[in-house]
ZAROVO-120183 format. One record per residue (C-alpha): residue number from 1; residue in one letter; x, y, z. Coordinates in nm, 3 decimals, m for minus. Example, Ala and Ser with C-alpha at 12.3 -4.5 7.8 and 13.67 -1.06 7.14 Angstrom:
BEGIN
    i  aa       xx       yy       zz
    1   A    1.230   m0.450    0.780
    2   S    1.367   m0.106    0.714
//
This chain:
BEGIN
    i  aa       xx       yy       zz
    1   X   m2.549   m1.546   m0.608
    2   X   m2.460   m1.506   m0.996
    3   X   m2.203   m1.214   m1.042
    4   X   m1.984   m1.117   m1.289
    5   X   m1.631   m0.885   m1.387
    6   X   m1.681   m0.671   m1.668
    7   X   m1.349   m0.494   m1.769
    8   X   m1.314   m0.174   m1.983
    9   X   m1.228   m0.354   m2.264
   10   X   m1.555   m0.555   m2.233
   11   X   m1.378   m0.876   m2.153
   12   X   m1.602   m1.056   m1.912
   13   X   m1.526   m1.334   m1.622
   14   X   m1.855   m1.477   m1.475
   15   X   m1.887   m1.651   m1.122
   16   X   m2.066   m1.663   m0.806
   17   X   m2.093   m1.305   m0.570
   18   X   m1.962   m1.342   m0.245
   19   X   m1.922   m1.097    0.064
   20   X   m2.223   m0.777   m0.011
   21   X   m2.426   m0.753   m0.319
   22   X   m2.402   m0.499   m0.510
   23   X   m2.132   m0.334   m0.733
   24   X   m1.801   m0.231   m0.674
   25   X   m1.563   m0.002   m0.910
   26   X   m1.207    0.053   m0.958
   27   X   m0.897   m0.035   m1.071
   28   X   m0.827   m0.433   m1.145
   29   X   m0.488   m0.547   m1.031
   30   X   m0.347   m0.850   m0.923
   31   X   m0.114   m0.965   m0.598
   32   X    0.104   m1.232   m0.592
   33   X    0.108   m1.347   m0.224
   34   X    0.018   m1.696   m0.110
   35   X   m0.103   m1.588    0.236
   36   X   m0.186   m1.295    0.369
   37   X   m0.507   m1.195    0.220
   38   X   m0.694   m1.042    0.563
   39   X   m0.343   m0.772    0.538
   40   X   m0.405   m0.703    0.186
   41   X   m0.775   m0.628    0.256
   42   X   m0.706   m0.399    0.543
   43   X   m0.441   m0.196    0.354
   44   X   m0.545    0.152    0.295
   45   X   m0.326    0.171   m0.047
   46   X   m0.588   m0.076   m0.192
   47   X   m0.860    0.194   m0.210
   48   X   m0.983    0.263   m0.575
   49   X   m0.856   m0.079   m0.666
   50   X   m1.010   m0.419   m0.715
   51   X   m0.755   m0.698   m0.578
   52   X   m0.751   m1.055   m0.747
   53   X   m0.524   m1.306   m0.555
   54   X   m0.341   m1.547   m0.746
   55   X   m0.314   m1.825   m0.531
   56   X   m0.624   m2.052   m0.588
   57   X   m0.771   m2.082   m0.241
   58   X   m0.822   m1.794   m0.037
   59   X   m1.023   m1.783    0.319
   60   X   m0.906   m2.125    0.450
   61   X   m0.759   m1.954    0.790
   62   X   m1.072   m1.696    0.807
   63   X   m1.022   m1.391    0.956
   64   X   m0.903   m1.209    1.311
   65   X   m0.847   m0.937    1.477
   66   X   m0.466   m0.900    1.540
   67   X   m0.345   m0.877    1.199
   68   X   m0.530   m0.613    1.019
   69   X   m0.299   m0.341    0.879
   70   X   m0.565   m0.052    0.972
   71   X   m0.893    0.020    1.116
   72   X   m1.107   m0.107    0.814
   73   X   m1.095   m0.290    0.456
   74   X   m1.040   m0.031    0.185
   75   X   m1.021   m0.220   m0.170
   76   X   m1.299   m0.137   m0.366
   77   X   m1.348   m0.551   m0.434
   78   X   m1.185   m0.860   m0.455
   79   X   m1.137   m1.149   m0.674
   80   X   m1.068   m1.537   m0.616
   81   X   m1.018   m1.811   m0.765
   82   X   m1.226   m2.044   m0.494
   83   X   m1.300   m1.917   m0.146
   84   X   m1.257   m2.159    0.089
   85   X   m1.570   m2.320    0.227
   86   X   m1.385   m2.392    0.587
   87   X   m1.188   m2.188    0.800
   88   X   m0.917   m2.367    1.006
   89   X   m0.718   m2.130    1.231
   90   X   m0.749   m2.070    1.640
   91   X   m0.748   m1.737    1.600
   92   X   m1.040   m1.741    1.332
   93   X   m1.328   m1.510    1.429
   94   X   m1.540   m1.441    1.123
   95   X   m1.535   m1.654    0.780
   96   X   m1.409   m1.428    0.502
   97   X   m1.764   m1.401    0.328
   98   X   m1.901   m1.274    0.659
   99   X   m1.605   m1.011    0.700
  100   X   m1.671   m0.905    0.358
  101   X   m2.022   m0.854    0.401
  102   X   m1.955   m0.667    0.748
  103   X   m1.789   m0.401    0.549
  104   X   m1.999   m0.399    0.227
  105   X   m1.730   m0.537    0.011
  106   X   m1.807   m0.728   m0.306
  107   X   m1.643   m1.003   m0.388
  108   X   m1.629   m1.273   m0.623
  109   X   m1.554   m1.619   m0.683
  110   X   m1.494   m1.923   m0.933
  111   X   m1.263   m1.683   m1.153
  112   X   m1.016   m1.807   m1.375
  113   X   m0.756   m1.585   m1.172
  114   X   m0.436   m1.712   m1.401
  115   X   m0.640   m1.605   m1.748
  116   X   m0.729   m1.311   m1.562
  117   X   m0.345   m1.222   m1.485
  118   X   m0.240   m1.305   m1.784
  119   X   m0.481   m1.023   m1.976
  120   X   m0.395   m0.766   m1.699
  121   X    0.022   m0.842   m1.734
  122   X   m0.024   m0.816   m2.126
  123   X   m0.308   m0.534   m2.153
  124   X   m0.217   m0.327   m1.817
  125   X   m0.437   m0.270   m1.520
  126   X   m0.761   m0.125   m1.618
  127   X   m1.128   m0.026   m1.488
  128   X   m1.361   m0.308   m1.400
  129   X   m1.640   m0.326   m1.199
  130   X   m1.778   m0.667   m0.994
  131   X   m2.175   m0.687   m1.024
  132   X   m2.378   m0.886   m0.898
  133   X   m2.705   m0.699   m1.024
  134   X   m2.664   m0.574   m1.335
  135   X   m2.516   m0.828   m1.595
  136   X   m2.590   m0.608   m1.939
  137   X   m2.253   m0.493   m2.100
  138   X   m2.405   m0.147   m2.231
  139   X   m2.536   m0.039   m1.864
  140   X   m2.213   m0.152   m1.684
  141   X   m1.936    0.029   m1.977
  142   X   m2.166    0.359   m1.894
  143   X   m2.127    0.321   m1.494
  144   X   m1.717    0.221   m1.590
  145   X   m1.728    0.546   m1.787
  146   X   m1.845    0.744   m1.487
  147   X   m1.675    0.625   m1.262
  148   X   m1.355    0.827   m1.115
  149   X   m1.068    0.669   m1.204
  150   X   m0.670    0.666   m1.018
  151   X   m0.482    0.921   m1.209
  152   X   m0.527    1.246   m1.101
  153   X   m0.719    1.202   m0.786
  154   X   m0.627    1.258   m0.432
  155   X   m0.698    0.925   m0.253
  156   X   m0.563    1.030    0.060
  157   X   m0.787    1.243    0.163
  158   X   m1.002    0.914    0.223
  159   X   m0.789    0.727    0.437
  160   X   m0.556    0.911    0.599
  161   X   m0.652    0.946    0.992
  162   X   m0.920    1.262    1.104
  163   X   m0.681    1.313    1.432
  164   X   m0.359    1.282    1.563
  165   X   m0.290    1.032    1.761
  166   X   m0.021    0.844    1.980
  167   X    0.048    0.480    1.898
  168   X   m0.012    0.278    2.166
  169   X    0.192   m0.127    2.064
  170   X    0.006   m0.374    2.318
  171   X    0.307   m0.645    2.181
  172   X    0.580   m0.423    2.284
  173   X    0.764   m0.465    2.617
  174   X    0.628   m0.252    2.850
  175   X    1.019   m0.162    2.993
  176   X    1.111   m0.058    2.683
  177   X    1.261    0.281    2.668
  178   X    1.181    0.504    2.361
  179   X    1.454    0.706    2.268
  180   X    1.297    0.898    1.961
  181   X    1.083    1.042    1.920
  182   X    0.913    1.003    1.541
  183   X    0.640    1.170    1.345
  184   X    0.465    0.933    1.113
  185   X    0.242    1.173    0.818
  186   X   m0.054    0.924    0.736
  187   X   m0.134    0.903    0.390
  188   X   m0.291    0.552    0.466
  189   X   m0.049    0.385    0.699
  190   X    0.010    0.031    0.802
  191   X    0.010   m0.087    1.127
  192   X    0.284   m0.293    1.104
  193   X    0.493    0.044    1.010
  194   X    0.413    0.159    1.382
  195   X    0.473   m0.167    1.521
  196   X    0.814   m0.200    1.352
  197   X    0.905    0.206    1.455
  198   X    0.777    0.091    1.787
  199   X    1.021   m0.216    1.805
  200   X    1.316   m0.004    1.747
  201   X    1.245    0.195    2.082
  202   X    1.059    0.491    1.878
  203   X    0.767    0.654    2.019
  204   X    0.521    0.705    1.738
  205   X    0.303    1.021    1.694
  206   X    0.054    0.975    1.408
  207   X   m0.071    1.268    1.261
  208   X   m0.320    1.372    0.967
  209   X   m0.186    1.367    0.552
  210   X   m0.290    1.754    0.588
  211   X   m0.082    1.870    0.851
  212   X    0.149    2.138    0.797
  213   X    0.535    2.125    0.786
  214   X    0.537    2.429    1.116
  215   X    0.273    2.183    1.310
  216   X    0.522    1.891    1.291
  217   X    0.830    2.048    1.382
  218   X    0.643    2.232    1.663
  219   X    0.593    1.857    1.799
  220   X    0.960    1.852    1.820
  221   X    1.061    1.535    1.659
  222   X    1.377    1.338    1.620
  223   X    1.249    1.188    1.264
  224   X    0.963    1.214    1.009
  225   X    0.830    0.934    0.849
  226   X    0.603    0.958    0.499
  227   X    0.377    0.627    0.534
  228   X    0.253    0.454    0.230
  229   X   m0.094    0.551    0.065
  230   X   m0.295    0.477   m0.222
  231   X   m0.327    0.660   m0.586
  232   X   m0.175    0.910   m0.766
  233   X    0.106    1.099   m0.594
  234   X    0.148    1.372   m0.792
  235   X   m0.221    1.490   m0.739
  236   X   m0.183    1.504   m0.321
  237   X    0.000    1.827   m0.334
  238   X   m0.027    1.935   m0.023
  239   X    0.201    1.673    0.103
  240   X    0.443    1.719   m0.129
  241   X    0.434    2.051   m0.004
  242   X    0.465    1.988    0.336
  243   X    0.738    1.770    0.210
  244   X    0.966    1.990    0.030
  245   X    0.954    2.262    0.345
  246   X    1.057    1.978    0.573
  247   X    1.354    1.849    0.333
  248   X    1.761    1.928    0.530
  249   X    1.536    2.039    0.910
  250   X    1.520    1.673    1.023
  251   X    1.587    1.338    0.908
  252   X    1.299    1.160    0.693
  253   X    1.265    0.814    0.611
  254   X    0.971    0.753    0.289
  255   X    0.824    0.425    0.216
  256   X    0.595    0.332   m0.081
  257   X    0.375    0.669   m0.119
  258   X    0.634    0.858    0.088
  259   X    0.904    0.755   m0.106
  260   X    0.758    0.930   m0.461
  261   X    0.668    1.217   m0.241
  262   X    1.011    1.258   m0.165
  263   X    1.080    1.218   m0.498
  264   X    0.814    1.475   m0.622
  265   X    0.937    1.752   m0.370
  266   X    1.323    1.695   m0.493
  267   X    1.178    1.819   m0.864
  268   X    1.132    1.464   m1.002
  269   X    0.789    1.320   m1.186
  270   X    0.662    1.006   m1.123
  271   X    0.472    0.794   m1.398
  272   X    0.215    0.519   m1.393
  273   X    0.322    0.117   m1.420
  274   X    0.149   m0.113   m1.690
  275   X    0.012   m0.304   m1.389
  276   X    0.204   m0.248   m1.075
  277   X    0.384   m0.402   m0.825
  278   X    0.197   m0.598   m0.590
  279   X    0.254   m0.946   m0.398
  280   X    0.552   m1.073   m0.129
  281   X    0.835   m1.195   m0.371
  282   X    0.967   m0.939   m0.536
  283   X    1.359   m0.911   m0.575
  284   X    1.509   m0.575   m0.538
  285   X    1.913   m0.545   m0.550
  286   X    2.067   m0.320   m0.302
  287   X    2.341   m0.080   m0.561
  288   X    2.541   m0.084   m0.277
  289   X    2.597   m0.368   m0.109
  290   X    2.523   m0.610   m0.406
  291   X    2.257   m0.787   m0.186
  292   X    1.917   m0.894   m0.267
  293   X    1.654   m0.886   m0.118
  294   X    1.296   m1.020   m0.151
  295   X    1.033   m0.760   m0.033
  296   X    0.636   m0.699   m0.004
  297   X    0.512   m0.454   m0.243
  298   X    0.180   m0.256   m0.352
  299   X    0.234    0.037   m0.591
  300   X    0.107    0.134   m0.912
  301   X    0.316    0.441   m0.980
  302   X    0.708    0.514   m1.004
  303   X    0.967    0.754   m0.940
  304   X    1.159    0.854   m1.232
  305   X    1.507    0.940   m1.053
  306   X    1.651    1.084   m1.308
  307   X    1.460    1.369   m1.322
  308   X    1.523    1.450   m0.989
  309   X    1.701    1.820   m0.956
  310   X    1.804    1.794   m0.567
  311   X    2.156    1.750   m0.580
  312   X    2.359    1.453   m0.384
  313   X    2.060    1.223   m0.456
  314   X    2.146    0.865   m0.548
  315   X    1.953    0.567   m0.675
  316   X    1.987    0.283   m0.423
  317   X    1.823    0.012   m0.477
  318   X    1.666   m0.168   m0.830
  319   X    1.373   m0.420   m0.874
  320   X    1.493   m0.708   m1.060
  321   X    1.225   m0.803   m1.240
  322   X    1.148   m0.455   m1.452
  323   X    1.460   m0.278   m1.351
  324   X    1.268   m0.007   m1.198
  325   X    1.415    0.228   m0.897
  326   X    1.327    0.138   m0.568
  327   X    1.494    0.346   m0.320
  328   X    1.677    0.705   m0.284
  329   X    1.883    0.833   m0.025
  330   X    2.065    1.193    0.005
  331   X    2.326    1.187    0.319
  332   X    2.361    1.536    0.282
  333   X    1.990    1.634    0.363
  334   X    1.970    1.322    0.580
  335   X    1.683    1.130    0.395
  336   X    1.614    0.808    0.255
  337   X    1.339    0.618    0.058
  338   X    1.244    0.270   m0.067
  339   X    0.938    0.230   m0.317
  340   X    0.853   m0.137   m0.122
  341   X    0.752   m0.232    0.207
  342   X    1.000   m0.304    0.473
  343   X    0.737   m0.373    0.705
  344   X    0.598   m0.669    0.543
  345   X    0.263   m0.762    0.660
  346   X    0.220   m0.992    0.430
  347   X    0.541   m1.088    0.307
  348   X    0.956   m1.130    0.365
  349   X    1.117   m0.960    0.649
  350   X    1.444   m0.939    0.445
  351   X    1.382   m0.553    0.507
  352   X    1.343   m0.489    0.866
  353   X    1.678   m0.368    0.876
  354   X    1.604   m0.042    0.749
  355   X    1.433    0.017    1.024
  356   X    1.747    0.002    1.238
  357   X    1.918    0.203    0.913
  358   X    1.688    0.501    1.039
  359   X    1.747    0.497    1.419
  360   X    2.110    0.534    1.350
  361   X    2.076    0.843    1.068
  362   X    1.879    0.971    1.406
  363   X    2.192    0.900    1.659
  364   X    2.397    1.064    1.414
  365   X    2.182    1.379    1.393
//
């Protein structure tokens, strides 16, 4: 099945369609992880964006059922270099193609994924679109020009969750007292953010991106947590809202999208990266404590800390390859942030600690 990737700026990369036929839109970025593809499939703060992995061979493990990060795929596509025509793994349920193809995801294959990097790290991410149908440059720049694009639009809406709900970890020991209870606001949250809240004796109530600051503290909870989530922060209002009223009532812990909401209800602005952060090695430094550490990330936007108004607020932590912030924390109005993912899933568990850093702020409150 011929297909092709036809970017905005009419560069083209032909190959062979895998996964549904068809054509997918969105934003073209690229993640650095060597495993961990089946993760980065199922993570909701892929939606609106085509994913190309790096590493050459991708589907040699297939795919399973314990280790998606939520209850479907949500990228808009996905690019490799060569999927892998066997699947080696005792867990392995479906091929990759298949699983693709299950959820009407395009992909494609045979790409030159470093030549591909290379024009997204020196031109910035940009709109592309995966075809296998329609191969005439004129049509497909008319469909890119149509189609909505990331800034401005409220993409979590999509995949936040249509009900609360109580997380139930089947990996968790069953004697295992919770002693906090935590409120998790899902703009697009990953499992392995419950299962790691659930690990540190929390019990974990999930409710929708649109619930109000009054309905969460009637639930009475120890701690709020602002999951991650795809797109633009600045244009999901409503949680920044919610955000802002719940700021010095209860202690809040923000990763990835929660983390620039904080930001964004503290008065600051958040702006858009040339092409993001995305893959399971990136060093961040910890201001503090002088440590590194080497974290999972996914984010296309950043928090500009200095613009933040809220008094007492301090940077904490710094990626080291762009120098960009990373984490916030305010003792005084018992919150703290980090702009990666402590959770992993894929990636380093160097992390996990904060975690345990939030269980104590809630002791202490």
């Amino acid at each position: 099945m011929k297909a092709i990737l036809f970017l905005e700026d009419k560069t083209v990369f032909e190959g062979e369609g895998f996964g549904a036929e068809g054509e997918a839109f969105g934003e073209v970025v690229f993640n650095t992880s060597i495993t961990g593809y089946q993760e980065i499939i199922t993570d909701p703060s892929y939606n609106g964006q085509i994913v190309t992995m790096t590493y050459p061979l991708i589907g040699n493990y297939g795919v399973n059922e314990e280790d998606i990060e939520s209850s479907k795929p949500w990228l808009e596509g996905f690019v490799v270099k060569e999927l892998s025509s066997l699947r080696s793994n005792w867990r392995s349920r479906l091929d990759l193609g298949e699983y693709l193809k299950k959820n009407n995801i395009v992909g494609i294959q045979g790409v030159d994924t470093r030549a591909l990097t290379r024009h997204i790290r020196l031109q910035g991410a940009m709109q592309a679109v995966i075809s296998t149908r329609d191969f005439n440059p004129d049509s497909l720049m008319k469909k890119l020009q149509a189609a909505p694009r990331l800034l401005g639009v409220d993409l979590v809406k999509e995949v936040t969750c249509r009900q609360p709900y109580q997380w139930q970890d089947d990996l968790a020991p069953k004697n295992r007292k919770k002693r906090h209870k935590v409120v998790v606001l899902d703009c697009g949250v990953k499992f392995n953010i419950l299962r790691n809240l659930s690990k540190v004796g929390c019990s974990v109530h999930v409710v929708p991106a649109s619930t109000s600051s009054g309905e969460i503290l009637d639930l009475k909870p120890d701690g709020v947590l602002l999951s991650n989530g795809p797109g633009d922060p600045a244009a999901v209002n409503y949680v920044i809202r919610t955000t802002r009223e719940l700021i010095g009532k209860i202690p809040i812990f923000g990763i990835c999208l929660g983390h620039q909401m904080l930001g964004l209800a503290m008065g600051g602005k958040t702006y858009k990266l040339k092409f993001g952060h995305h893959g399971g090695n990136h060093p961040v430094k910890d201001l503090k404590t002088g440590k590194v550490a080497i974290t999972s990330q996914n984010h296309g936007f950043c928090v500009d800390t200095e613009s933040i108004s809220q008094k007492g607020t301090v940077l904490t932590h710094v990626n080291l390859y762009d120098k960009t912030p990373e984490g916030l924390e305010n003792k005084r109005l018992k919150l703290f942030s980090v702009q990666y993912h402590p959770e992993a899933g894929p990636g380093p568990h160097d992390a996990n600690y904060l975690f345990e850093k939030f269980i104590d702020m809630l002791k202490k409150n």
